[in-house]
C-alpha positions as CSV (number, residue, x, y, z in Angstrom):
1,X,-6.1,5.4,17.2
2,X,-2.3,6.4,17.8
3,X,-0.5,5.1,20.1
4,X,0.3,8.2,22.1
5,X,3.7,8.5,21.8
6,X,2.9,9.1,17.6
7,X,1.9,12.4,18.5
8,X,3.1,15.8,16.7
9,X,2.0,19.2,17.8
10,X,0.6,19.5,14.7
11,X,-1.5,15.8,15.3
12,X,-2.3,17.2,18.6
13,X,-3.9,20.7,17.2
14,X,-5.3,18.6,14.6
15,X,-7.1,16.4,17.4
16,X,-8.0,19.3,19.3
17,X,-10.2,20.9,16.3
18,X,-12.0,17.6,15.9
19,X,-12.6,17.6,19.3
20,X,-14.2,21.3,18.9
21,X,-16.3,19.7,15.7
22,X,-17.2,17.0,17.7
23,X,-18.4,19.1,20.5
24,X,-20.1,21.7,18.5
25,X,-21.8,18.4,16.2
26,X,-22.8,16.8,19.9
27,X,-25.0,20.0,20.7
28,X,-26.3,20.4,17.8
29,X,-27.8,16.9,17.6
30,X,-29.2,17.1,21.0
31,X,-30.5,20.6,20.3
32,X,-31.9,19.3,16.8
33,X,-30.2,22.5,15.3
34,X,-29.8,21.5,11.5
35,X,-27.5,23.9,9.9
36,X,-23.7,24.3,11.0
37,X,-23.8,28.1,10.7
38,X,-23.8,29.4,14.0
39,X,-21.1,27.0,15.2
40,X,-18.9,28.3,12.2
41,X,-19.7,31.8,13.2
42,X,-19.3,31.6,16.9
43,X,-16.3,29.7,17.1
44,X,-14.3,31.9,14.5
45,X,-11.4,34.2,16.0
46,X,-10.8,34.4,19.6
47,X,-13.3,32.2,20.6
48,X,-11.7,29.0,18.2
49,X,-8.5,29.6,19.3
50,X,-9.1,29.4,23.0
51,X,-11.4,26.4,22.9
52,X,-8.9,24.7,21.1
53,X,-6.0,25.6,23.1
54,X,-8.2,24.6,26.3
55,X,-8.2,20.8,24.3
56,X,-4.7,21.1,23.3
57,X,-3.6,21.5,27.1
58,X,-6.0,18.5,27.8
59,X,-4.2,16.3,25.3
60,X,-0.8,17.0,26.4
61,X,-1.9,16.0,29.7
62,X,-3.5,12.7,28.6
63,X,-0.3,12.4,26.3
64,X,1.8,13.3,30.2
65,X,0.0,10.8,31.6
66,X,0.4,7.9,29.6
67,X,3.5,8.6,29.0
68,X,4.3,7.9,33.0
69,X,2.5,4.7,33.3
């Protein structure tokens, strides 16, 4: 892990769409959904875009946060 202080804009867009993967990956194990497809489908566009900024706003605040303390 990076320390947080390590981190771009571009390392924290880059965390934000793992984030989305992992998401996506999480319900589809627990779901038992075996193909990818949907995911790829439904979180194209719009839809990728806000998710992701909704993660990228997260990070920044973790990143705010630690920063402080």
């Amino acid at each position: 892990m990076k320390p947080w202080h390590e981190y771009t804009d571009e390392g924290i867009e880059s965390l934000a769409e793992d984030a989305l993967n992992a998401a996506a990956l999480l319900i589809q194990q627990r779901l038992g959904v075996e193909s990818g497809d949907l995911a790829g489908l439904f979180f194209s566009g719009r839809a990728e875009h806000d998710v992701k900024e909704w993660f990228c706003r997260y990070i920044k605040a973790e990143l705010r946060d630690a920063e402080g303390k």
